[in-house]
N, C-alpha and C positions, 0 to 999 in steps of 0.2 A: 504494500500500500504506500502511496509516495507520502511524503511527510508530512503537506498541507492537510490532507486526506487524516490521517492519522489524528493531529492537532482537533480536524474540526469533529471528529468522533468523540474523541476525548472531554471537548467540550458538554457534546450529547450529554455523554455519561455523567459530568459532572451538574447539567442541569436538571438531569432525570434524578439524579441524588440529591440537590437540593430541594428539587419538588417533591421528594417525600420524604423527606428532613420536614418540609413545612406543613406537608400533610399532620404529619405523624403529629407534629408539634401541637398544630390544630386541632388536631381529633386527640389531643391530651387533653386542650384549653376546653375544650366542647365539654372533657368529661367532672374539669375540675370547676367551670363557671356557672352551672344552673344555679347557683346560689343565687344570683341577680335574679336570675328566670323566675326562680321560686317564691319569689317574695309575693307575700300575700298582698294587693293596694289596701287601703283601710282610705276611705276618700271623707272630709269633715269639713263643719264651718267652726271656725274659731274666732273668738275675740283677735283682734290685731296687735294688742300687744303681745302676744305671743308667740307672733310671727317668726320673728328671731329666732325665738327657741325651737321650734321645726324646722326653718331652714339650718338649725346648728347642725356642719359636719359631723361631727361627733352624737349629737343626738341619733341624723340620720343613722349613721355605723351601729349605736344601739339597737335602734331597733330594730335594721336589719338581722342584723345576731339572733332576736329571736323572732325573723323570717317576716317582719313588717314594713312596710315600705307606706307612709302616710302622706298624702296627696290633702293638704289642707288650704281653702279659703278663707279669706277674711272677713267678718262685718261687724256691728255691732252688734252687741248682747242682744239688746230691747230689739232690735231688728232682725233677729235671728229666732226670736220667739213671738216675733210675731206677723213678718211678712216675707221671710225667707222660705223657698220652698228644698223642704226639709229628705223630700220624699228619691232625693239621687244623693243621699249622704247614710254615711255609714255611725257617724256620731255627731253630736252636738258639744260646741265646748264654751260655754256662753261666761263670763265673768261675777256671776254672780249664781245664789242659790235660787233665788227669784227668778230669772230667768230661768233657769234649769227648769224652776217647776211651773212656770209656764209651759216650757215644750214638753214638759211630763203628759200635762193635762190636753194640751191640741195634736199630742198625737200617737197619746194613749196606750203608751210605752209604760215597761213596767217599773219597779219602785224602783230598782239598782241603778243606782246615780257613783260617782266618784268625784271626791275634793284632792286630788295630788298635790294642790300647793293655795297657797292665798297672799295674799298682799293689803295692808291696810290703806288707803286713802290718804293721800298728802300733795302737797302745794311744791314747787317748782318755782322758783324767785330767784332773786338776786341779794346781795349784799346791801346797795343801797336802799332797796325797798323794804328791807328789816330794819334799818337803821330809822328809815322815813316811820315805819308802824310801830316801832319800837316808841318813838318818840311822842305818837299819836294814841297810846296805851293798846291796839290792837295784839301786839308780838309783846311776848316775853321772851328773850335773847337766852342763849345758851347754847351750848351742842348744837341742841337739835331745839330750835327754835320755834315757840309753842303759837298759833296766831287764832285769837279768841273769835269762835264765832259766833257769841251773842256782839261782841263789839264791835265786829265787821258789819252786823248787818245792821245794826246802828246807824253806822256808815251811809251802808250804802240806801237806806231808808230817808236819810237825808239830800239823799242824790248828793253827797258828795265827790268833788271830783280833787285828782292828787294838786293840783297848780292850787287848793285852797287849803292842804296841809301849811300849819306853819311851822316857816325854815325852810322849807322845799327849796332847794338847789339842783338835787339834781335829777329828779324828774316831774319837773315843771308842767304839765301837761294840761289841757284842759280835759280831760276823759274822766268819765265815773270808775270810782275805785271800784273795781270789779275781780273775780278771781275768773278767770277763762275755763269753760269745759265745753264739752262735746254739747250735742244738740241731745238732750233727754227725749226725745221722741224715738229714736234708733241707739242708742250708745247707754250701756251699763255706768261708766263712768259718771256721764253726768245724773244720773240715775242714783248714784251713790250722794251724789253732792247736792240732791234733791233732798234725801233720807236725814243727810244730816242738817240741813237747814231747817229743815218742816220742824223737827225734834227739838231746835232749838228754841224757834218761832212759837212754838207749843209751850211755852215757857220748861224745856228741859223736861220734854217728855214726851213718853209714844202718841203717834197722834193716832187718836178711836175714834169713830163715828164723824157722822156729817156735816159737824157743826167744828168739831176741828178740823176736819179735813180743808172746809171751804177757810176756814182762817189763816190754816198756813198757807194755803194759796195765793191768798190774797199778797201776804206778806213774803212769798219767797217768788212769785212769777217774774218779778222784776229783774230781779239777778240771772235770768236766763235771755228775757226778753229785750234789755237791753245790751246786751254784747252785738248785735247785730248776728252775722251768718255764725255757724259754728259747723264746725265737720261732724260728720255720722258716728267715727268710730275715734278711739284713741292714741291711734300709732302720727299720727297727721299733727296737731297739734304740740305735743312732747320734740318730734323732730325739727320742728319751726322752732320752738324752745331755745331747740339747740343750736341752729343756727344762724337765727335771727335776734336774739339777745331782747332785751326789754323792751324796746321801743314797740312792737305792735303790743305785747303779751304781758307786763312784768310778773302777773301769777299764773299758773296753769294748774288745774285740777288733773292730779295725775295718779298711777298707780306710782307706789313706792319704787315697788320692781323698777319700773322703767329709767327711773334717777339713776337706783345700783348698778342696774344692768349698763348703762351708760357710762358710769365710772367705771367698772371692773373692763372695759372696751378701750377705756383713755379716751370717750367722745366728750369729757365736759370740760367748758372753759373756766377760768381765772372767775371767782367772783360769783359762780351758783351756787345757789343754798337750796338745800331739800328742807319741808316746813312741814310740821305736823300741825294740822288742821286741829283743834279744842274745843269739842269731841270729834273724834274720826268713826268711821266702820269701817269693818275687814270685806273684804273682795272677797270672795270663796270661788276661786276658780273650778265650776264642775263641769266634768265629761257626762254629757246623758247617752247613752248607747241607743244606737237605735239599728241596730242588730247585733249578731252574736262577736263579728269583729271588732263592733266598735268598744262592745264590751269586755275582749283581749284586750284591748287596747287602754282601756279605762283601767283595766286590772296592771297594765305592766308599769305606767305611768305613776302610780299610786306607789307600788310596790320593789319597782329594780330598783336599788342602789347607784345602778350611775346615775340615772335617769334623773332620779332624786337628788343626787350632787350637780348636776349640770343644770337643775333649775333651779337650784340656788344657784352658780354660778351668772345666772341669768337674772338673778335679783328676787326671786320667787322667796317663799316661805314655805318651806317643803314639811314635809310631815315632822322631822328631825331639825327643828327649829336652828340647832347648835351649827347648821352648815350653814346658812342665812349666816349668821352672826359673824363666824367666822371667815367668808368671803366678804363680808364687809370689813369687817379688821383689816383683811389682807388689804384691800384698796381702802383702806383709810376714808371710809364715809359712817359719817356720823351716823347714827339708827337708833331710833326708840325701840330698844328691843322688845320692852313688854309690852308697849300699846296699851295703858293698864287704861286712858280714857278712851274707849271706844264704845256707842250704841248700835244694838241692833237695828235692821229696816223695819218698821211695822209690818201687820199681817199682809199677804199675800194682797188681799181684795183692798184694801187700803191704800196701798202703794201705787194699786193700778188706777186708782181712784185718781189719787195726788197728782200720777201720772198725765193722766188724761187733764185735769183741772189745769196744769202749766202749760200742756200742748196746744190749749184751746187759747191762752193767752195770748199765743202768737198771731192768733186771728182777731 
């Protein structure tokens, strides 16, 4: 055979060997990858602040591990219990237990609920706007900086606005002293900071029957109705927070989580103060299952160990409080760890009541 000849056989042979080198290699990977394949989807609507925590790598790899691949959307709580259509998801993850049992009852799911983590209700601010409230008796300064809300709403009863604080230098503004949240017609958040108004407005107590209900109305529709627009959910507003500094916002009603989570990230600047609202309520983040995945899913959430450490790392208040605590330590953010003033929401039908009574404001 002359030697070109020779050469280009050789070649042959040596492409026919790498073609089943690659095969072979293939038909390894084929037998060692169905893991991706096998992953169960588990598809969910979720509060938005917890976004993050699903999209976390490491979340994902968890739950992979025990064969779950979670496919979640965002909305609000309130909007997710009551106009979202529930009926192409696998569970429900709404930020409150209210919520939750709203979609208990509209779609007649059975009692197994899960709380995997929670978060108490606090204010997002600045330095200077402590200093400014501090001096107006609103804020008691400390740590963790306490901001009274029978004295807020004092405040804002008066239609006060901050350019009429005296000594204001340095946010002059003509705007009513307001704390920003979501729009309580959709959004768990502002829904919280409904609970805690009304409670207060009630003079420091749950509000019962019709005749309270319409009075804290009267008295807390305004702190909603005049901030102008407000977004649906609470991931939108917290992120503006952060980027925008006090000039639109200088308070935000926010979940705690989202402050911590934020520090333990290095997203926050020079000069933000996390504020514990006086009295607060807790979030009670619950999964309602609404089949048998969603309720794996509710169980492993609750119950793995990383799972459990990476929502604290994400600022949550996980069943094992001590990891909260401790991821705050590490990132150096101040934290009321025991929350010791916090009220409940009133009764379910009361809430919905109060509900409706501020959404009709808008009109």
């Amino acid at each position: 055979m002359p030697r070109n000849r020779k050469v280009l056989a050789g070649i042959a042979v040596g492409v026919v060997a790498v073609v089943a080198v690659a095969v072979t290699a293939t038909g390894r990977h084929a037998t060692t990858a169905p893991a991706a394949a096998a992953l169960t989807e588990v598809h969910g609507v979720i509060g938005s602040e917890k976004s993050d925590f699903f999209a976390d790598p490491q979340v994902v790899d968890e739950l992979a591990k025990h064969g779950l691949k979670v496919d979640a959307d965002p909305a609000g709580s309130r909007q997710m219990a009551t106009s979202t259509d529930l009926s192409k998801y696998d569970f429900a993850f709404p930020s409150s237990a209210d919520a939750a049992e709203r979609i208990q009852l509209a779609r007649k799911v059975g009692a197994a609920k899960y709380t995997p983590f929670s978060s108490p209700m606090a204010i997002a601010t600045f330095a200077p706007i402590v200093d400014l409230l501090t001096a107006a008796g609103v804020v008691t300064p400390g740590p963790t900086p306490q901001f009274d809300v029978q004295k807020f709403l004092q405040l804002a009863e008066q239609g006060k606005q901050w350019n009429q604080l005296p000594g204001n230098t340095s946010y002059a503004v003509p705007k009513n002293i307001l704390v920003s949240t979501t729009d309580p017609r959709t959004s768990n958040s502002a829904a919280m900071f409904l609970a805690v108004t009304a409670y207060v407005a009630n003079d420091n107590s749950t509000v019962r029957g019709g005749t309270a209900e319409d009075y804290a109305v009267s008295r807390i529709s305004r702190l909603f109705t005049r901030q102008g627009f407000t977004e649906p959910s609470s991931d939108a507003p917290f992120k503006d927070y952060l980027a925008n500094g006090m000039g639109p916002a200088p308070m935000v009603w926010i979940y705690e989580a989202q402050y911590v989570d934020a520090a333990a990230h290095g997203a926050l600047k020079p000069g933000m103060v996390l504020m514990y609202p006086k009295p607060t309520t807790m979030s009670q983040h619950t999964v309602v299952p609404l089949d048998d995945k969603g309720d794996t899913l509710g169980k492993l959430l609750t119950t793995d160990p990383v799972l459990q450490q990476l929502a604290a790392e994400h600022g949550f208040r996980p069943t094992d409080q001590s990891l909260f605590t401790k991821v705050a330590a590490a990132h150096q953010v101040p934290v009321d760890a025991d929350v010791l003033n916090s009220i409940n929401p009133p009764d379910y039908d009361t809430f919905e009541h109060l509900l409706d009574g501020v959404a009709k404001a808008y009109s």
